[in-house]
C-alpha positions as CSV (number, residue, x, y, z in Angstrom):
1,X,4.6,19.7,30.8
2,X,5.5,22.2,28.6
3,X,7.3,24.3,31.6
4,X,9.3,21.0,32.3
5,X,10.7,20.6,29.1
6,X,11.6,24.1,28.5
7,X,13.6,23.6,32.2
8,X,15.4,20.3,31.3
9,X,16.5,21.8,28.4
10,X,17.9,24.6,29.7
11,X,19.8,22.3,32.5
12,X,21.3,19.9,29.6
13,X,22.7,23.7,27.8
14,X,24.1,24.7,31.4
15,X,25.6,21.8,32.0
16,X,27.4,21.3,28.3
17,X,28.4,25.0,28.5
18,X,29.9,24.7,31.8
19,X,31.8,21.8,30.9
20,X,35.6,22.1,31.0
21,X,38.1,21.3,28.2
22,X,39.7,17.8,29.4
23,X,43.7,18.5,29.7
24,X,45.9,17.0,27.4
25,X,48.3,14.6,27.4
26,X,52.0,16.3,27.2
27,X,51.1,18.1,30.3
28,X,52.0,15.1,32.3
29,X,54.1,13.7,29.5
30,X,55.8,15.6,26.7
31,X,55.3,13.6,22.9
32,X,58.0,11.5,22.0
33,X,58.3,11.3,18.0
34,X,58.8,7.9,16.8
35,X,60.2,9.2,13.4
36,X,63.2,11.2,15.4
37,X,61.8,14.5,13.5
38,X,60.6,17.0,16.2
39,X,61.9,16.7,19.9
40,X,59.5,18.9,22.2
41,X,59.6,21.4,25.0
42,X,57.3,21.9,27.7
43,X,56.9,24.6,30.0
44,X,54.6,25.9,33.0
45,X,54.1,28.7,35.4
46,X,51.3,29.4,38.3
47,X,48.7,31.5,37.4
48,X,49.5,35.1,38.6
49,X,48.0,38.3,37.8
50,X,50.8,39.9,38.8
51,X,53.7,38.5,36.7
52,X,53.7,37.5,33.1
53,X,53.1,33.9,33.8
54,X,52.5,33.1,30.1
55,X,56.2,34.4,29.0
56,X,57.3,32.9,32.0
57,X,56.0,29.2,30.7
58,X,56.3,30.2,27.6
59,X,60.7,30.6,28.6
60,X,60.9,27.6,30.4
61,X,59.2,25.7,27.7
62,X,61.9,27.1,25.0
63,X,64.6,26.4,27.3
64,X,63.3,22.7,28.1
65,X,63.4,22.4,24.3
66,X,67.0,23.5,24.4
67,X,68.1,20.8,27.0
68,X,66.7,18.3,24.7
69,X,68.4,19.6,22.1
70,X,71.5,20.1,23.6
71,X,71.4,16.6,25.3
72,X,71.4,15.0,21.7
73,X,74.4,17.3,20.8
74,X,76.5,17.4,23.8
75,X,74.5,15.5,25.9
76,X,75.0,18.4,29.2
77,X,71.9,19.8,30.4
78,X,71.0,22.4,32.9
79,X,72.8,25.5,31.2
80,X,71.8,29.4,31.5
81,X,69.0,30.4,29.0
82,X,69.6,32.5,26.7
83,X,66.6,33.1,24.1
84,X,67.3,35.0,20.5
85,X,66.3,38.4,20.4
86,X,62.6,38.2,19.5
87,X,62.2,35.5,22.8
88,X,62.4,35.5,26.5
89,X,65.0,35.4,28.8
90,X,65.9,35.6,32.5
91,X,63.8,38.7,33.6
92,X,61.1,36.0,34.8
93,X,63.4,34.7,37.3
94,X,61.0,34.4,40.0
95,X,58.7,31.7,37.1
96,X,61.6,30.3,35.3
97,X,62.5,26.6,36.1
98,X,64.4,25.3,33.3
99,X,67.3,26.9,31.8
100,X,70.1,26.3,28.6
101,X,72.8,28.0,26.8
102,X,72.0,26.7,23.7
103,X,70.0,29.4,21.3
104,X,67.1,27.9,19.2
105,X,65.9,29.4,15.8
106,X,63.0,28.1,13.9
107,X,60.8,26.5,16.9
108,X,56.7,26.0,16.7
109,X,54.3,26.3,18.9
110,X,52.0,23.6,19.3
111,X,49.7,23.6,22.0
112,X,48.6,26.5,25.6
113,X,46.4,24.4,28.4
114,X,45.3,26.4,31.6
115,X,43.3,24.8,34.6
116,X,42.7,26.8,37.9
117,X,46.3,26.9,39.1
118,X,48.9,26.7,36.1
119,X,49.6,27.8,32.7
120,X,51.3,25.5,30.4
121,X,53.1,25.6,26.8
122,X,54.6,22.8,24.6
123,X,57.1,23.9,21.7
124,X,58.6,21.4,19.0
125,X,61.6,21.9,16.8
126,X,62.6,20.2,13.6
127,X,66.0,18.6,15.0
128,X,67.7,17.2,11.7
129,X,66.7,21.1,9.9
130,X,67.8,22.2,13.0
131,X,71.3,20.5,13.1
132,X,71.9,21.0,9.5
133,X,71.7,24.8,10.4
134,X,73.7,24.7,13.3
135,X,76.7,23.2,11.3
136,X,76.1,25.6,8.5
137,X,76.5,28.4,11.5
138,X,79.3,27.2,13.3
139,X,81.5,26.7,10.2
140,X,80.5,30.2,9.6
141,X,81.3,31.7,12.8
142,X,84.7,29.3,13.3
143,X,86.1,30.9,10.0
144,X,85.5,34.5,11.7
145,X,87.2,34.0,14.8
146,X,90.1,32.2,12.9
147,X,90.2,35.7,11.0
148,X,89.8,37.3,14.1
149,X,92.7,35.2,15.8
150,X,94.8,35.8,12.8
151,X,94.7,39.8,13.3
152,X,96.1,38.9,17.1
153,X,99.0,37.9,16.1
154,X,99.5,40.2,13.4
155,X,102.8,42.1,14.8
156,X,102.1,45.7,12.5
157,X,99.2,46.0,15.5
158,X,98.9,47.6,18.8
159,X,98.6,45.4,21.8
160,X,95.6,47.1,22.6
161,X,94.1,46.5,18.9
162,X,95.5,42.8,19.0
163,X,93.9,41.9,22.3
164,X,90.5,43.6,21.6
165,X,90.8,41.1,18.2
166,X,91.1,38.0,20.8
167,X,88.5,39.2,22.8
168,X,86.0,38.9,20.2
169,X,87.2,35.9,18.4
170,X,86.5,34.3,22.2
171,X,83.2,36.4,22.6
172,X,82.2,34.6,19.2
173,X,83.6,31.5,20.5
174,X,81.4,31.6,23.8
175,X,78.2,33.1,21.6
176,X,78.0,29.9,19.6
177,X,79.4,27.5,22.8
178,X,82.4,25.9,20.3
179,X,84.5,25.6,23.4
180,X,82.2,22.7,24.2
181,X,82.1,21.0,20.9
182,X,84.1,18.5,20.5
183,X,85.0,19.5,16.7
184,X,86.3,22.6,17.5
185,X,87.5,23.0,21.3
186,X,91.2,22.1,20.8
187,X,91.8,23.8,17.7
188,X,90.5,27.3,19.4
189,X,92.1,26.4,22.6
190,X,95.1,26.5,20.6
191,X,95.0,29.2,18.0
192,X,93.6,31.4,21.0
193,X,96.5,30.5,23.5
194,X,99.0,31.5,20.6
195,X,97.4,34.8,19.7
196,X,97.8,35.5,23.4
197,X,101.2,34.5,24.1
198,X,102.2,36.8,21.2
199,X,99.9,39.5,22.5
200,X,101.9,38.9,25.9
201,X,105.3,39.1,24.1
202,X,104.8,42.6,23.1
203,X,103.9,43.8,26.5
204,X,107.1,42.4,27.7
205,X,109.6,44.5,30.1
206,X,108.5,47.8,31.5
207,X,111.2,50.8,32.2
208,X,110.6,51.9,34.8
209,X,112.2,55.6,36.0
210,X,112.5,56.8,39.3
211,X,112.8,60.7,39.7
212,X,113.9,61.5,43.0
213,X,114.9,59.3,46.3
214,X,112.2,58.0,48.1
215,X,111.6,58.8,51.7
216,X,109.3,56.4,53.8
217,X,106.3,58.8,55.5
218,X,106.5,61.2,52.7
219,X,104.6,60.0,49.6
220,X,105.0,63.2,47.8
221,X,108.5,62.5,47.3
222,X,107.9,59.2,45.0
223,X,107.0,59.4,41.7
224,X,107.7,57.1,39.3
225,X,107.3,57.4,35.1
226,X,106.8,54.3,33.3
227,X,109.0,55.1,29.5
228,X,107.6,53.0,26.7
229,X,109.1,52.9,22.8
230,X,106.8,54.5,20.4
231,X,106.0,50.9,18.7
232,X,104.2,50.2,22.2
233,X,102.0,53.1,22.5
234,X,98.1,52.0,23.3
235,X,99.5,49.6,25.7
236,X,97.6,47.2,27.5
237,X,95.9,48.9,30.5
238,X,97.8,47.2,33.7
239,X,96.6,47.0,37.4
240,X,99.2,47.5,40.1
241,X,99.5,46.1,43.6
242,X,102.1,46.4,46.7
243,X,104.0,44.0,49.6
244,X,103.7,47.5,51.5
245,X,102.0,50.8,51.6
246,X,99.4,51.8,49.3
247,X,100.3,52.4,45.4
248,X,98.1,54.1,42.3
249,X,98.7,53.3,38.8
250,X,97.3,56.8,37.0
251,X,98.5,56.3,33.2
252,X,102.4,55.9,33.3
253,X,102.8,57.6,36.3
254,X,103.2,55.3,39.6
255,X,101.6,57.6,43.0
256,X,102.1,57.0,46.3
257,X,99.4,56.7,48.7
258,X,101.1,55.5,51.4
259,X,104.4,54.1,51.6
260,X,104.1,51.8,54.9
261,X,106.8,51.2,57.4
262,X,109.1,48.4,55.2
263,X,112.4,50.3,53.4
264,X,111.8,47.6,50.3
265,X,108.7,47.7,48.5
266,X,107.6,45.6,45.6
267,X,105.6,46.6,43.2
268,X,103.5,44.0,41.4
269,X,102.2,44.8,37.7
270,X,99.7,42.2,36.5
271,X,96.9,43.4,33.2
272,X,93.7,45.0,34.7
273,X,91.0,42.7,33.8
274,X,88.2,45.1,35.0
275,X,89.5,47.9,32.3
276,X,89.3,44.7,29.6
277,X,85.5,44.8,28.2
278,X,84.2,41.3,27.0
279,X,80.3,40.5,26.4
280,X,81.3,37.4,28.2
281,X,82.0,36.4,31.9
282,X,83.7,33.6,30.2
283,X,86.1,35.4,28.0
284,X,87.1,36.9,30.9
285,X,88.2,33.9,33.0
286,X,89.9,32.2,29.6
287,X,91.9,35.0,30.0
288,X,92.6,35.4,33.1
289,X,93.3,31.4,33.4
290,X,95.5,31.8,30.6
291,X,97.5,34.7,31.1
292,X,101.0,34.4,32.1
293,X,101.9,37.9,32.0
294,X,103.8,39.8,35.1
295,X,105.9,42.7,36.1
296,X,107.9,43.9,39.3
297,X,110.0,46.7,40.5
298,X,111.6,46.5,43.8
299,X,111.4,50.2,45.5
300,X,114.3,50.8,48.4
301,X,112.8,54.0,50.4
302,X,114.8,55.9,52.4
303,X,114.3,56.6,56.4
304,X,113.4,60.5,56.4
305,X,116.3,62.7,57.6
306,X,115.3,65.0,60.8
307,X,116.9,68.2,62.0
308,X,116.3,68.8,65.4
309,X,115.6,72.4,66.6
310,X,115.9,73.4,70.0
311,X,114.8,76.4,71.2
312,X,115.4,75.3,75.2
313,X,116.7,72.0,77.4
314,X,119.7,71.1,75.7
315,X,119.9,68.3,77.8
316,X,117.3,66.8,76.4
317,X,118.2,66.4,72.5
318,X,120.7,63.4,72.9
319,X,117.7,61.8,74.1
320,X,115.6,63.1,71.3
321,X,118.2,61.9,69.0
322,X,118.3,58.5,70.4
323,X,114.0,58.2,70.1
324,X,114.0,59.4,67.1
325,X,116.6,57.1,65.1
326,X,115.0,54.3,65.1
327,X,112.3,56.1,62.6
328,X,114.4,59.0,61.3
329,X,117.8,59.8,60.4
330,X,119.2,62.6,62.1
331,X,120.7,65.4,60.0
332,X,120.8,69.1,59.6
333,X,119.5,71.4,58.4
334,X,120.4,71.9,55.3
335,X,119.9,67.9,54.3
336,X,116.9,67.2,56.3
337,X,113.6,66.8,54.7
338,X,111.7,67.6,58.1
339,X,112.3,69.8,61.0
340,X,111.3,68.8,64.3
341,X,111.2,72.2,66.3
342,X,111.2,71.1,70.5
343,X,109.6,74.4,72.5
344,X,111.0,73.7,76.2
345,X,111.6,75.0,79.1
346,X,113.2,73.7,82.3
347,X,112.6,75.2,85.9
348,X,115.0,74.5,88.9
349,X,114.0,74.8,92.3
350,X,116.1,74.5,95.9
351,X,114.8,74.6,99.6
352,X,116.4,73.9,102.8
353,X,114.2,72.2,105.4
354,X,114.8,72.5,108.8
355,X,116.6,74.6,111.5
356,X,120.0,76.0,109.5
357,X,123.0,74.1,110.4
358,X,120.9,70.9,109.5
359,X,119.2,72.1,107.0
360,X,117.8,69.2,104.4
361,X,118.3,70.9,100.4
362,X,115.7,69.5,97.9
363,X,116.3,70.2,94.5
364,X,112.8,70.4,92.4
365,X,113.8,69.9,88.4
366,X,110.1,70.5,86.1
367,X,111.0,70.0,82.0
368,X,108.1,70.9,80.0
369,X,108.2,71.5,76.1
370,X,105.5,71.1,73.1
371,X,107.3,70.0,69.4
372,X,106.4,70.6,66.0
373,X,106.7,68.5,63.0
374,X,107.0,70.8,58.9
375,X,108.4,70.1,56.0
376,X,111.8,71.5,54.6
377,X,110.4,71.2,50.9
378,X,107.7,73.9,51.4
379,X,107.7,74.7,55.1
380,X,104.0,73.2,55.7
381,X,103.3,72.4,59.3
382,X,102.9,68.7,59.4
383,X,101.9,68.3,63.2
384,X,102.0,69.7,66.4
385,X,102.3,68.3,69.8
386,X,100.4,68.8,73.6
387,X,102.4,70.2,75.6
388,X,104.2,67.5,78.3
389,X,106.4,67.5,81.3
390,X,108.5,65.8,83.4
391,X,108.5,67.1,87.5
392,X,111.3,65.5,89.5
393,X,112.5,66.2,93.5
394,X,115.3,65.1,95.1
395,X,118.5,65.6,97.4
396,X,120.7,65.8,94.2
397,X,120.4,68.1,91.7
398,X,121.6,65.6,89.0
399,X,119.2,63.3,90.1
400,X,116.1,65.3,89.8
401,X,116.9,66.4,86.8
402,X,117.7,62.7,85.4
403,X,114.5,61.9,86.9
404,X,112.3,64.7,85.2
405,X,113.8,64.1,81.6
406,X,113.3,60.4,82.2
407,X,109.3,61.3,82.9
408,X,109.5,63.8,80.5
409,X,111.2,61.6,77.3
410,X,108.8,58.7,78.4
411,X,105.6,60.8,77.5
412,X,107.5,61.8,74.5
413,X,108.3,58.3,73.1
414,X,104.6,56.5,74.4
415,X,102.5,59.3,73.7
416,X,103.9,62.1,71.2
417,X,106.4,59.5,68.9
418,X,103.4,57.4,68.2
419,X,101.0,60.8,67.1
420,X,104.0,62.3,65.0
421,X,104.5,58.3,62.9
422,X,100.4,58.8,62.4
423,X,100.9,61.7,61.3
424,X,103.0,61.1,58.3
425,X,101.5,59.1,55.4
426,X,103.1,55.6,56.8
């Protein structure tokens, strides 16, 4: 009897030891507070050794609490999280749910359940202390960026210095979310516009001076200064595009790249947003919406002149003259900037065929030649050429000869013209 007793009562201490906590309520509910003091947050996460599931519930239980808090404010939900600098933030991606912009200061913890599968948090916050803050904040923060949006416009200032003023009077702006508050959106949309518009007077017209004539294929011959008055030194940093070729903006100094086959070129000038630092993604696009700043130069480049030298086969450079014109202008060679030097040669040949009195004459006309391409500025070889030919025979002389330079100037224009064009920086 006595064995039996000691046995149920060891069964009755198993059984209230292994016992598990029941789970509260919130889990499936959070608490609503009748009095309109606390609003809650609730958050979860699976169970995984592997990740910090508690910070992960804990975040999404802080950034539930700011979607209730927001929604009583601004009544928008479903914003990016951003906790305060003792919290959580994004890093649990992989956990976090819920998200909001709004930042929180002040909140409790209440309550931490776990059952086999999930990890759960519940965090309230004193709304009316919480509110009374806020206002206290934004006022504070509203009178910075108006000081902030004041130095903008101040005229004695850089461009540079007056811009990087706006950018953190809209940084401040984003940091506390006043563009969405009613109370204050239109007044900063405002003051911000006109700090920028004053900003973007002062940029105004570039001068833009060209130092030589510009010669299509031959980028090392444009270079362009941009001249600013002293008063505009630490300009804004700009960005520069192109309706041809391929242009660099280094300092003031324009470089050519490329200058592509169009004679006109426009430039296109706009402010470089990714030089422009902002701690917001926001600021950025504000900016960018709002800008109304632009600049262009129109460039007229020249068709390169080309001297033709001819070491062999005159006959052939009237018909290198007319290939060549539609790309070049042909000059000597004291104004050309390139030299095109043709190596040719041409071979005649004539046989009689048959007995003597009726003997048949062929005429056999071969033209073969190699070019190269240099420079007159500082005699660099630029390109050289294959050599081709043209082989012609026939009864007439003339005609064989016609008929080798025609073989002989189509390799040049299909297969050598096309080599020499890729060859110069078009």
């Amino acid at each position: 009897m006595r064995n039996l007793t000691i046995l149920f009562i060891a069964l009755l201490l198993w059984g209230c030891g292994t016992k598990k906590n029941a789970p509260p309520s919130w889990i499936s509910g959070k608490p609503i507070d009748a009095n309109g003091v606390y609003v809650y947050g609730m958050g979860n996460s699976f169970i995984n050794p592997n990740v910090p599931y508690q910070q992960a519930a804990r975040s999404n239980a802080l950034a539930d609490l700011a979607q209730e808090v927001q929604s009583e404010i601004y009544d928008e939900t479903k914003l990016l999280q951003k906790e305060d600098a003792g919290g959580f933030n994004s890093a649990f991606e992989s956990n976090t749910t819920s998200t909001s912009s709004l930042r929180l200061d002040d909140y409790e913890l209440v309550e931490t359940y776990a059952d086999s599968y999930r990890f759960y948090t519940l965090y309230r916050l004193d709304l009316e202390s919480f509110l009374r803050k806020k206002a206290i904040q934004d006022a504070a923060a509203m009178e910075w960026i108006n000081t902030k949006a004041s130095e903008a416009k101040n005229p004695n200032l850089s461009a540079s210095s007056r811009l990087s003023a706006l950018i953190d009077a809209l940084d401040k702006a984003h940091d506390f979310q006043l563009f969405e508050d009613i109370r204050y959106r239109t007044k900063l949309n405002a003051s911000a516009t006109e700090a920028f518009r004053s900003i973007e007077s002062v940029v105004g017209t570039l001068d833009w001076l060209l130092e030589k004539p510009a010669y299509l294929g031959l980028p090392a011959t444009f270079r362009v200064l941009h001249e600013q008055p002293q008063q505009r030194q630490e300009q804004i940093p700009l960005a520069l595009s192109s309706s041809s070729g391929q242009f660099i903006l280094q300092e003031q100094t324009i470089q050519c790249i490329h200058t592509g086959i169009e004679t006109r070129v426009t430039l296109f000038f706009t402010w470089d947003w990714d030089r422009i630092k902002s701690a917001h993604t926001e600021t950025k696009s504000w900016l960018k919406n709002k800008s109304q700043w632009g600049e262009s130069i129109a460039v007229n480049f020249q068709k390169p002149t080309v001297f033709i030298e001819n070491t062999g086969v005159d006959e052939l450079v009237d018909d290198l003259k007319k290939s060549l014109s539609k790309d070049f202008t042909i000059g000597s060679r004291k104004t050309a900037q390139l030299v095109l030097k043709f190596d040719g040669q041409l071979a005649l040949e004539t046989a009689g065929v048959g007995q003597a009195r009726n003997a048949l004459v062929r005429n056999k006309v071969r033209i073969a030649g190699q070019f190269s391409l240099s420079s007159t500025e500082n005699n660099a070889m630029i390109w050289n050429s294959a050599t081709i030919s043209g082989t012609a025979i026939s009864a007439s002389q003339e005609s064989a000869l016609n008929s080798a330079k025609s073989e002989f100037m189509d390799d040049f224009k299909y297969l050598l013209l096309p080599q020499l064009l890729r060859s110069l920086d078009f």
